[in-house]
VOBABA-216263 format. One record per residue (C-alpha): x, y, z; residue in three letters. Coordinates in steps of 0.2 Angstrom, whole numbers, plus 5000, padded with zeros to 4 digits. Example, Ala and Ser with C-alpha at 12.3 -4.5 7.8 and 13.67 -1.06 7.14 Angstrom:
// residues 2
+------+------+------+---------+
!   px !   py !   pz ! residuo !
+------+------+------+---------+
! 5062 ! 4978 ! 5039 !     ALA !
! 5068 ! 4995 ! 5036 !     SER !
+------+------+------+---------+
***
This chain:
// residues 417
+------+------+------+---------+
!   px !   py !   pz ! residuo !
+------+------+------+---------+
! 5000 ! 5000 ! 5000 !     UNK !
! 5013 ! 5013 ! 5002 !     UNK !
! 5023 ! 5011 ! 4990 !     UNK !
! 5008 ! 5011 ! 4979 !     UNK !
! 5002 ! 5028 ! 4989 !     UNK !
! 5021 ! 5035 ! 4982 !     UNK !
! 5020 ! 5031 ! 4965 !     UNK !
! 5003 ! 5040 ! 4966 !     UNK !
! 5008 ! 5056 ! 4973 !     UNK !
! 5024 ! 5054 ! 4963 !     UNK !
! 5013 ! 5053 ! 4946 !     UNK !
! 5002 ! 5068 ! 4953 !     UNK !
! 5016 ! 5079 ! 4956 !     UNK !
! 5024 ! 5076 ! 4937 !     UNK !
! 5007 ! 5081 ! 4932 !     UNK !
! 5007 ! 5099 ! 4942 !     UNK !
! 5024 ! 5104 ! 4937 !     UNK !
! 5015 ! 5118 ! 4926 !     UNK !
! 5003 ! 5123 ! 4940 !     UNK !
! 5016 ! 5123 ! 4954 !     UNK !
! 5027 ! 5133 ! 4941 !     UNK !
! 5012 ! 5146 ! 4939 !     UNK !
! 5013 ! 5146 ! 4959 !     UNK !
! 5032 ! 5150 ! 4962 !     UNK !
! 5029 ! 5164 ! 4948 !     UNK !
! 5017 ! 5172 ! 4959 !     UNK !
! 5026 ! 5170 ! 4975 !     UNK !
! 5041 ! 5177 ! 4969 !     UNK !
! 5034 ! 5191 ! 4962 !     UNK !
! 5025 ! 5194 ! 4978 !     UNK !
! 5040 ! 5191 ! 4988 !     UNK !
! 5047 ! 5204 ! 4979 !     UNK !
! 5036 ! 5216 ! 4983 !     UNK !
! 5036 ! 5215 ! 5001 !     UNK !
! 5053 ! 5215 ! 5002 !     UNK !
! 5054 ! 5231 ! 4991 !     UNK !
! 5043 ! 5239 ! 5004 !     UNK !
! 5052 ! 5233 ! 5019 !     UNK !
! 5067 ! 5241 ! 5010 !     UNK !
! 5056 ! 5258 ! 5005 !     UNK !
! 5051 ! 5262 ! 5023 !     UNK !
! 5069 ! 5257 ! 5030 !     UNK !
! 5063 ! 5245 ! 5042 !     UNK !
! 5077 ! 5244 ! 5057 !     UNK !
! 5074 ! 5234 ! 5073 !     UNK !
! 5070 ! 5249 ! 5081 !     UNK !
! 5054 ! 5245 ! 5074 !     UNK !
! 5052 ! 5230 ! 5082 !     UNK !
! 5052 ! 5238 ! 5101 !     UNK !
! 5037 ! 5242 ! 5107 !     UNK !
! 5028 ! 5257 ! 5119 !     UNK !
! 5014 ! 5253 ! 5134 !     UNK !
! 5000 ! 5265 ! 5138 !     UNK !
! 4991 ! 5272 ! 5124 !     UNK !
! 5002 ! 5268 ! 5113 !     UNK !
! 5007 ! 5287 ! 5104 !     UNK !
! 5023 ! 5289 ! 5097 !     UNK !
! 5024 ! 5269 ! 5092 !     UNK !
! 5039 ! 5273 ! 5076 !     UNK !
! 5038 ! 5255 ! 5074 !     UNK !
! 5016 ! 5254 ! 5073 !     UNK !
! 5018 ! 5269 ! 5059 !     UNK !
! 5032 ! 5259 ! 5050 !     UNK !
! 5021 ! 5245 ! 5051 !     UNK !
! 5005 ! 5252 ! 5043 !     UNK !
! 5016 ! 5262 ! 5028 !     UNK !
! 5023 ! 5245 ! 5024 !     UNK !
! 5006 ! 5237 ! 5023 !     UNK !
! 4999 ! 5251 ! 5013 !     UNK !
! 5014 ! 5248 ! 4998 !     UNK !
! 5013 ! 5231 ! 4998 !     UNK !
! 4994 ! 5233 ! 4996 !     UNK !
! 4991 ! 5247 ! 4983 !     UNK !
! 4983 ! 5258 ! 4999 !     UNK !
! 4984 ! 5276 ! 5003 !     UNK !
! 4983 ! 5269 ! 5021 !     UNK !
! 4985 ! 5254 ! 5032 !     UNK !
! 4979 ! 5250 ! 5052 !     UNK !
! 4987 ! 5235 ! 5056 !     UNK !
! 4983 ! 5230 ! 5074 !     UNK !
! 4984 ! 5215 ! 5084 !     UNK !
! 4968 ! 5224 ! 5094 !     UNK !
! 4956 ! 5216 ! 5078 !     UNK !
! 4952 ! 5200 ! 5086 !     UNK !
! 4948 ! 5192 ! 5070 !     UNK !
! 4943 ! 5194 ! 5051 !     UNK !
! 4925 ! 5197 ! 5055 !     UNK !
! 4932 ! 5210 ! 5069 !     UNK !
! 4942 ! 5220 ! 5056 !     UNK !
! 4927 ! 5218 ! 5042 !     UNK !
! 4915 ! 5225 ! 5056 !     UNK !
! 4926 ! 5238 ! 5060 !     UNK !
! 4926 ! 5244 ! 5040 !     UNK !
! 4908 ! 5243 ! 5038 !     UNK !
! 4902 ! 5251 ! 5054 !     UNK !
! 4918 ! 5263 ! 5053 !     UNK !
! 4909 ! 5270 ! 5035 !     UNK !
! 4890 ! 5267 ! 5037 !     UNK !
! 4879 ! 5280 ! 5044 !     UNK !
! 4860 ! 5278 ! 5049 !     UNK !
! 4851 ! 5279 ! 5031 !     UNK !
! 4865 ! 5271 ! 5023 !     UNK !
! 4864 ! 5257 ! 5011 !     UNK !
! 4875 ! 5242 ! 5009 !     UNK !
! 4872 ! 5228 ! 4995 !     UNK !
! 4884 ! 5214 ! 4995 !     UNK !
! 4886 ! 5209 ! 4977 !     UNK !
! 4892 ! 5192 ! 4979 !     UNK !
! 4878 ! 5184 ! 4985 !     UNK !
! 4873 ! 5181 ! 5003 !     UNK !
! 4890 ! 5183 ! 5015 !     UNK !
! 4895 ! 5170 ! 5027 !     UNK !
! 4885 ! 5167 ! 5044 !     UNK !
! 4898 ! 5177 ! 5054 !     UNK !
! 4894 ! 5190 ! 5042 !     UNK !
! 4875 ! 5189 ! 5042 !     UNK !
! 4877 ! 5194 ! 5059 !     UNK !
! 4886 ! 5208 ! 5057 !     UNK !
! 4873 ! 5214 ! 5043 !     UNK !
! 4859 ! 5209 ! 5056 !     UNK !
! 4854 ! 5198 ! 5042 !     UNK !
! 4851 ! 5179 ! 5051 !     UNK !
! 4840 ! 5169 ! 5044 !     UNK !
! 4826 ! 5160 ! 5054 !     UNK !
! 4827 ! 5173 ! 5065 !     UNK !
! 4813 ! 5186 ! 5067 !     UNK !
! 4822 ! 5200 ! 5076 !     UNK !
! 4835 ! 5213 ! 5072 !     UNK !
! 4851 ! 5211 ! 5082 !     UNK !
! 4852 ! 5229 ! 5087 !     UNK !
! 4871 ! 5230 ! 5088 !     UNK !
! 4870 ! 5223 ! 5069 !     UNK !
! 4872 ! 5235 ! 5054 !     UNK !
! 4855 ! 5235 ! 5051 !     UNK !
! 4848 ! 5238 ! 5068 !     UNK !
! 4857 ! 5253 ! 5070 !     UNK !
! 4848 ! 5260 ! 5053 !     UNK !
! 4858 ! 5254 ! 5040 !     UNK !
! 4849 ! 5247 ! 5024 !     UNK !
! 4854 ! 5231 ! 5017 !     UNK !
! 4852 ! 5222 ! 5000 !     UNK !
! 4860 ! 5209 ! 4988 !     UNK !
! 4864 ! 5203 ! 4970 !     UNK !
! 4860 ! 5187 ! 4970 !     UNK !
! 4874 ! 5174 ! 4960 !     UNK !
! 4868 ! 5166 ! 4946 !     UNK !
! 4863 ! 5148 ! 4945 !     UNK !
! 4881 ! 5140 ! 4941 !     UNK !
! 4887 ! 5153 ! 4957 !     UNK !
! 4897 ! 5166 ! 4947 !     UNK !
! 4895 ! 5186 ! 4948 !     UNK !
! 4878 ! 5192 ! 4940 !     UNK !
! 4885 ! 5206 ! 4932 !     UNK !
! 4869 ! 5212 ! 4924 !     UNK !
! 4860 ! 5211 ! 4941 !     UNK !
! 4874 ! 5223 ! 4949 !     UNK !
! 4871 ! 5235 ! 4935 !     UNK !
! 4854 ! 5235 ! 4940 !     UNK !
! 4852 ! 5237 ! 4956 !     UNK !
! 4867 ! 5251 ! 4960 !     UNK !
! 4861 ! 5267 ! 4959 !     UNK !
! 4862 ! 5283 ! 4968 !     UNK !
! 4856 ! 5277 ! 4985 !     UNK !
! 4868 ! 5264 ! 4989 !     UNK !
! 4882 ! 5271 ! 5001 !     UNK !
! 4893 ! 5254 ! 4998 !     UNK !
! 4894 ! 5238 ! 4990 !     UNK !
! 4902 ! 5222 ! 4999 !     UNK !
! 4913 ! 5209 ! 4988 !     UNK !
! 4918 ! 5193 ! 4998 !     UNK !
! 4933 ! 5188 ! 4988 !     UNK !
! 4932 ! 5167 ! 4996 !     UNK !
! 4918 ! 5157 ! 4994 !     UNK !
! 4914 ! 5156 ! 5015 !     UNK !
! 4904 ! 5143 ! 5016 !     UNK !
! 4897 ! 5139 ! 5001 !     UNK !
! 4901 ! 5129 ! 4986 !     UNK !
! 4901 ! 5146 ! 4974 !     UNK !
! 4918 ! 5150 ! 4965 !     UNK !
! 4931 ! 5161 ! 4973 !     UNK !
! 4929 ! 5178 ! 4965 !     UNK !
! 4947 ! 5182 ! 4957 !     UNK !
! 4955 ! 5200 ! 4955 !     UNK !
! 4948 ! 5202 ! 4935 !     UNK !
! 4929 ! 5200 ! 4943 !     UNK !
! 4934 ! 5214 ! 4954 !     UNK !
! 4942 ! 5223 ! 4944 !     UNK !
! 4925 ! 5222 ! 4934 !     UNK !
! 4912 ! 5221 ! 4948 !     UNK !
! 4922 ! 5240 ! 4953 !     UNK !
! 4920 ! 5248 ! 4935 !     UNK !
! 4902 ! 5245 ! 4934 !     UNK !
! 4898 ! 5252 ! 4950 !     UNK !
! 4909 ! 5268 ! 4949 !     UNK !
! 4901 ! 5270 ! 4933 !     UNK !
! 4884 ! 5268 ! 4939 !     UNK !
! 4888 ! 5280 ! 4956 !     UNK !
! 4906 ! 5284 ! 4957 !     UNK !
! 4904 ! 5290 ! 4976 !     UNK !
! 4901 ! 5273 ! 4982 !     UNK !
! 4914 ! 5263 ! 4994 !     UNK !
! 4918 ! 5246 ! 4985 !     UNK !
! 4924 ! 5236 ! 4999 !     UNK !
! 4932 ! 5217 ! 4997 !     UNK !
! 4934 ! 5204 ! 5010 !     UNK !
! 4951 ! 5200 ! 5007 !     UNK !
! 4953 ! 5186 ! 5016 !     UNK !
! 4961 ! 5170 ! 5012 !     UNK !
! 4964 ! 5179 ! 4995 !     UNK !
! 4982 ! 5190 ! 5000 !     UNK !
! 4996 ! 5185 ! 4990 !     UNK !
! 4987 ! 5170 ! 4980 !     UNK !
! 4986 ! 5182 ! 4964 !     UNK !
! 4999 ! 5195 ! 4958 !     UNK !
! 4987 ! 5210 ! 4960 !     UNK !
! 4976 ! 5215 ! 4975 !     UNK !
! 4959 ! 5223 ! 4975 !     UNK !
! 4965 ! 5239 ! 4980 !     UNK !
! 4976 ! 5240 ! 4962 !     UNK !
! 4960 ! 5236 ! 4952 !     UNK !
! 4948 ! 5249 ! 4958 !     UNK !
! 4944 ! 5243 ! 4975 !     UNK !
! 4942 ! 5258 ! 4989 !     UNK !
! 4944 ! 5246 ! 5005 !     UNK !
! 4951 ! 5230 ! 5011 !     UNK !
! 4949 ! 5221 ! 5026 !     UNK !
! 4956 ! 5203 ! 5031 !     UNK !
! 4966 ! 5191 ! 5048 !     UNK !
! 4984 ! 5192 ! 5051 !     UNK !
! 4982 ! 5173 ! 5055 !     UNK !
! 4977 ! 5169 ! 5038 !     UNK !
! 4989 ! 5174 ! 5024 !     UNK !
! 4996 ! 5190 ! 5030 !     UNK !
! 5002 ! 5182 ! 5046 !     UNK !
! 5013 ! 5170 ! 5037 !     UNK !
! 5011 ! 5157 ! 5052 !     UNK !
! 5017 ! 5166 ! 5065 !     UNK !
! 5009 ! 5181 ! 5068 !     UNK !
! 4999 ! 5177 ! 5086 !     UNK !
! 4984 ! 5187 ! 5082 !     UNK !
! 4976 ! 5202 ! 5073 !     UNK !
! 4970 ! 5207 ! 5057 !     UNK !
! 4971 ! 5224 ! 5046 !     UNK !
! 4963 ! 5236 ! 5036 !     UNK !
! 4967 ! 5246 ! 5021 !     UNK !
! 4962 ! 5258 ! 5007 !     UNK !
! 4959 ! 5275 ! 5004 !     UNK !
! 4966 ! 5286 ! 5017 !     UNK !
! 4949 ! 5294 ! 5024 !     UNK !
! 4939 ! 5278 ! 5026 !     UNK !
! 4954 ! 5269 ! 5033 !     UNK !
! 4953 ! 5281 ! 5047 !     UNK !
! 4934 ! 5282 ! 5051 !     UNK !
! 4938 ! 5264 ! 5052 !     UNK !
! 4950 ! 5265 ! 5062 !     UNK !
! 4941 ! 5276 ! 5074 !     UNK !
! 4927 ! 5265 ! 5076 !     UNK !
! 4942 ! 5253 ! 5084 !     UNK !
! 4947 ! 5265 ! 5094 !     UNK !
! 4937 ! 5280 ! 5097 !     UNK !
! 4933 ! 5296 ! 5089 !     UNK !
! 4948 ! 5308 ! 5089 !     UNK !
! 4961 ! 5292 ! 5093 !     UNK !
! 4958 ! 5283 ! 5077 !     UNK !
! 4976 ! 5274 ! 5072 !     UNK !
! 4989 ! 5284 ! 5084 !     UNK !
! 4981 ! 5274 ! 5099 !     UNK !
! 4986 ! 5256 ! 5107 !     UNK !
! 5000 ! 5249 ! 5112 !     UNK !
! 5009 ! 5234 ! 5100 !     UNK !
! 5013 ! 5224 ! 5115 !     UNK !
! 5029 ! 5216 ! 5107 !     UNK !
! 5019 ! 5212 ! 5093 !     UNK !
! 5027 ! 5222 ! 5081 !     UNK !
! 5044 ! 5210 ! 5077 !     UNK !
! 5032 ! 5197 ! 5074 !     UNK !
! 5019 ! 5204 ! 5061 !     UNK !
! 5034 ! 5212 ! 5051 !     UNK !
! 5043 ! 5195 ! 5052 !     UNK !
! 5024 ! 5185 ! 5046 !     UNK !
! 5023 ! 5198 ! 5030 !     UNK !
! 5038 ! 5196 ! 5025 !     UNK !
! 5036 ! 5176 ! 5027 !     UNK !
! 5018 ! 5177 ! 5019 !     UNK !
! 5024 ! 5175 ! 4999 !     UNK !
! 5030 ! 5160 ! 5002 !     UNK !
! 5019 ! 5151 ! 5014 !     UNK !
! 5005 ! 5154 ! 5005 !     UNK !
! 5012 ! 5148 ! 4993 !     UNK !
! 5015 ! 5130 ! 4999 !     UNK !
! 5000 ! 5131 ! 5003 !     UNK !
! 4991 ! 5134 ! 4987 !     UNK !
! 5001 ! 5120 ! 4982 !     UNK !
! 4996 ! 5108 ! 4995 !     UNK !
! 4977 ! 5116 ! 4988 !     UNK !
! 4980 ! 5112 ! 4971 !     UNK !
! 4988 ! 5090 ! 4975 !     UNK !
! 4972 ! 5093 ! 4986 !     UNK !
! 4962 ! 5096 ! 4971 !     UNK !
! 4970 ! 5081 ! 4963 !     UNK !
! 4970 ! 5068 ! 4974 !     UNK !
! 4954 ! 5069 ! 4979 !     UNK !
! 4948 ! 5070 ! 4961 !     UNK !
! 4957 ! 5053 ! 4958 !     UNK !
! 4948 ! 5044 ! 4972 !     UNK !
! 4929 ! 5051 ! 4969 !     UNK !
! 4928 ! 5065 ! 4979 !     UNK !
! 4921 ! 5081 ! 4972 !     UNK !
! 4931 ! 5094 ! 4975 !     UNK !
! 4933 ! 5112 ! 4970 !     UNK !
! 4941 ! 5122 ! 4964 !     UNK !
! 4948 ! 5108 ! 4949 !     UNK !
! 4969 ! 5106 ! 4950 !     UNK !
! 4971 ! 5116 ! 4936 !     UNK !
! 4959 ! 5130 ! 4940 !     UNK !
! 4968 ! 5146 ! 4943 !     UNK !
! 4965 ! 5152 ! 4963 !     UNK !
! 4960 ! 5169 ! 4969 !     UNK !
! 4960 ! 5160 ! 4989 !     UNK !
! 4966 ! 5142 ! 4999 !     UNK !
! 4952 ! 5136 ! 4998 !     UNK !
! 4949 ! 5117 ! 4995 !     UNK !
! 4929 ! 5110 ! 4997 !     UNK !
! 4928 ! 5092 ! 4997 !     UNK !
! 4911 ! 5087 ! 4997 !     UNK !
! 4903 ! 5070 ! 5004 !     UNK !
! 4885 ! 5073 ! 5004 !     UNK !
! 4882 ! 5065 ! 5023 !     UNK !
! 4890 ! 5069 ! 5041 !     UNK !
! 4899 ! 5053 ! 5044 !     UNK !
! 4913 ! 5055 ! 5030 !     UNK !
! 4915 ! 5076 ! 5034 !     UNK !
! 4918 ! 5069 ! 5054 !     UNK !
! 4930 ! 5055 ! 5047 !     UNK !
! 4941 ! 5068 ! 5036 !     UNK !
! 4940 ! 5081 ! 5050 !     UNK !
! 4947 ! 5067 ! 5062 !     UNK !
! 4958 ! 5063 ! 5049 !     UNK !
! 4969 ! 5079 ! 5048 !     UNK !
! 4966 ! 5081 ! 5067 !     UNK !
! 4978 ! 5068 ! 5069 !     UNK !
! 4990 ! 5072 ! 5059 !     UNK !
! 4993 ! 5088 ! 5063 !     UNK !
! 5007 ! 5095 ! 5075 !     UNK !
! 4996 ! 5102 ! 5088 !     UNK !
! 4984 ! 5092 ! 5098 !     UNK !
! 4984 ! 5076 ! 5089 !     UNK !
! 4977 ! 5068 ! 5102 !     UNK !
! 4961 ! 5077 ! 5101 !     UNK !
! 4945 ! 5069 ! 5094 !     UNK !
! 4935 ! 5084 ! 5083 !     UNK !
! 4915 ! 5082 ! 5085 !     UNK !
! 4901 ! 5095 ! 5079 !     UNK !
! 4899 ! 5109 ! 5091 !     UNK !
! 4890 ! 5127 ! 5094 !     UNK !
! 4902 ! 5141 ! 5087 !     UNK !
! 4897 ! 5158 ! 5090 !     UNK !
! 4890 ! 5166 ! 5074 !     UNK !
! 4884 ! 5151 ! 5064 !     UNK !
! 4868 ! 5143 ! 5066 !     UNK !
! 4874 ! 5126 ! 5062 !     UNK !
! 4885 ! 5116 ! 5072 !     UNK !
! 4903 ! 5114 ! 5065 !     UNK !
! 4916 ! 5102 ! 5065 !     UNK !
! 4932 ! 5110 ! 5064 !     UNK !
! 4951 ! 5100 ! 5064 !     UNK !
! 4964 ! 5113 ! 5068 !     UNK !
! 4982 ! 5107 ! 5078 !     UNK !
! 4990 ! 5121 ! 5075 !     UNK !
! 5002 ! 5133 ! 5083 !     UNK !
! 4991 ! 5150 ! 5085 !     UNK !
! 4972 ! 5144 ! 5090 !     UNK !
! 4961 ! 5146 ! 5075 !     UNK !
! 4974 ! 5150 ! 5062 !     UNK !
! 4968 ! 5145 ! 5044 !     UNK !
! 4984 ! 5147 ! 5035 !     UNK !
! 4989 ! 5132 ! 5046 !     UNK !
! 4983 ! 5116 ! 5039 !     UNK !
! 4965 ! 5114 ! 5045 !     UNK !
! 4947 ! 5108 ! 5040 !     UNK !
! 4929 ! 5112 ! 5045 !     UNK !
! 4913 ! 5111 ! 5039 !     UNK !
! 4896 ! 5114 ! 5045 !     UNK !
! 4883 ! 5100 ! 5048 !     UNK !
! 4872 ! 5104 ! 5035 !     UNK !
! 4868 ! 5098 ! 5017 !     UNK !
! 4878 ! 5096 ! 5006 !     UNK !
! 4891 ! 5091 ! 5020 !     UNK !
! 4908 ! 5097 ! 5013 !     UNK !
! 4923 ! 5100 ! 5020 !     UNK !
! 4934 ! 5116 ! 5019 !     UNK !
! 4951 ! 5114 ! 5019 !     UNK !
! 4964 ! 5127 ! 5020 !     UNK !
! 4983 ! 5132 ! 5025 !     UNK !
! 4998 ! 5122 ! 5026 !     UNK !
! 5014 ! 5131 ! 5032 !     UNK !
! 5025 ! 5119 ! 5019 !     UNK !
! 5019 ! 5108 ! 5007 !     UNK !
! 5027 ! 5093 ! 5013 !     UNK !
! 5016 ! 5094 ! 5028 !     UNK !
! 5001 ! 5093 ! 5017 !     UNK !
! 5005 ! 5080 ! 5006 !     UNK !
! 5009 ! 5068 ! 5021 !     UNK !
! 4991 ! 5072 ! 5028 !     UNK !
! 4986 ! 5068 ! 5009 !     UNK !
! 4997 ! 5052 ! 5008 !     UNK !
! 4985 ! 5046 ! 5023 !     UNK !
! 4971 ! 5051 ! 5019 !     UNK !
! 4972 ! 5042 ! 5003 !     UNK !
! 4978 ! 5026 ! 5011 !     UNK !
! 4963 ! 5028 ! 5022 !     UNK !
! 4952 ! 5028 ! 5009 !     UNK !
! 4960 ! 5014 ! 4998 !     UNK !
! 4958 ! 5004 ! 5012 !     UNK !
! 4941 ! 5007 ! 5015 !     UNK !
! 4936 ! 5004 ! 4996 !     UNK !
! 4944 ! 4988 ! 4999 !     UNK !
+------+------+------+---------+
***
């Protein structure tokens, strides 16, 4: 059986050559860039002390957003490790821009559930959360995807107008089985609603998306980004946090709604975190890029034993995102198990369905890893709902996902057996 396993994986590598090519060709132009911006902003290891209090005069925390903001295409960059999560940072951009009477649409269908409650959007539930988007005034609608789950293009030029204050792109596909939406979709999504109101925000959910594609929203026509410093950003090591970017002004409403009013981004203290999120950035070229990798054998191995997976091996990505899905609970426990045990960090643990604030479905989600939830470490989860699929994502090397792969295939054989 393994040396059956090797050939395998040995005969699936020979076949990705060209895509992991593709890979390294963005990953070094990406490394390139950070490393020009770390040169532009002459980051010195003064930068990486760090000040208590309220955190003014921090050299190192306004170093630290200049470099984000060059790397990203922005006029401006927060980057704090007070954000206590993607949706944190995300809230912090809608609710930092968004006024009572305002509207939002999100033009990539219906958000993810942590999202929904931000919007105050839940379904099945009758009430408006009043600390939602929507209980304090805001209006909400959405373009719908099309069937086959891409952007309806059409339907965004319909329904922008003069009244809409913002629209919401989610660059990954949350949980859901609609494709990634790419940097050319954004670039278009943006040109047809500055054409149709050039005042409104166009704001993307970047996360799981940095560093995957040359270019990033802000250099197509995106106004703000938001996204995790323990997804891609983080490189693996960044212990928590997430960041924000854009055009200077909304950048900084954002910011305040962090903070407060009149602190915006000159307060908080770093808290010796600043050496560490420097060191992630610079890291982040290259372990998302073992990771796509470990994504894209993903993509292959499972196509070769039955499973559907998306996106297909030779798909380009715009995220990590890997769905498997197997259409009943028991198999989505059995590969959540699967990864649980052969990860690093709590190997010993045994994943089952469970409550997680924000979602209405229970999830199971496998996750040994270094910082506690950290999705550019190799980890899996799904929700218990139809049709069952798994979500995997991370790897900080590729050799680390193909032995998980190596196992899970021999699992599998096995069972077919």
């Amino acid at each position: 059986m393994k040396y059956e396993t090797e050939e395998k994986f040995k005969q699936a590598e020979e076949l990705l050559r060209p895509e992991f090519s593709y890979i390294d060709d963005i990953r070094d132009y990406n490394q390139e860039k950070v490393l020009r911006a770390f040169i532009e902003n002459k980051v010195s290891p003064e930068h990486f002390y760090t000040v208590s209090g309220y955190g003014h005069d921090d050299m190192g925390k306004e170093t630290l957003d200049k470099v984000f903001a060059e790397v990203f295409g922005a006029e401006k960059a927060i980057v704090r490790n007070h954000f206590v999560s993607g949706t944190h940072s995300i809230a912090c951009a809608l609710f930092g821009n968004l006024r009572h009477g305002d509207k939002l649409v999100s033009v990539t269908g219906t958000p993810y559930d942590t999202m929904l409650e931000v919007i105050g959007k839940v379904e099945g539930r009758k009430d408006i959360r009043s600390e939602s988007l929507m209980g304090h005034g805001v209006l909400y609608d959405e373009v719908a995807l099309k069937p086959d789950g891409t952007v309806d293009f059409e339907g965004i030029n319909s329904k922008i107008d003069e009244s809409v204050t913002m629209i919401e792109i989610q660059r990954s596909r949350g949980y859901s089985l609609r494709p990634s939406v790419d940097i050319d979709t954004i670039e278009k999504i943006c040109k047809i609603v500055k054409s149709k109101n050039p005042n409104c925000i166009c704001f993307v959910d970047n996360c799981y998306g940095e560093f995957v594609e040359k270019r990033e929203p802000l250099e197509v026509g995106a106004d703000l980004i938001a996204g995790s410093l323990i997804k891609n950003p983080g490189g693996g090591i960044v212990e928590t946090g997430g960041y924000i970017a854009g055009r200077e002004k909304y950048v900084e409403q954002a910011a305040m709604r962090l903070t407060a009013p009149g602190i915006g981004s000159e307060g908080g203290a770093m808290l010796n975190q600043l050496r560490l999120i420097f060191q992630g950035l610079f890291m982040a070229p290259s372990v998302v890029a073992d990771a796509v990798k470990g994504a894209v054998l993903a993509a292959k191995v499972f196509e070769d034993i039955g499973y559907v997976s998306t996106p297909k091996y030779n798909e380009r990505r715009t995220d990590l995102i890997q769905t498997i899905e197997f259409g009943k609970p028991e198999p989505l426990e059995a590969f959540c198990r699967t990864i649980q045990q052969l990860s690093p960090v709590n190997s010993h643990v045994t994943p089952i369905p469970d409550d997680v604030p924000g979602y209405e479905d229970k999830l199971i989600m496998a996750g040994g890893t270094f910082i506690e939830g950290s999705t550019i470490e190799l980890s899996a989860d799904g929700p218990m709902r139809a049709p069952y699929a798994a979500y995997m994502q991370g790897g900080l090397n590729y050799s680390h996902v193909k032995f998980v792969l190596k196992n899970i295939y021999e699992i599998v054989n096995e069972r077919n057996d």
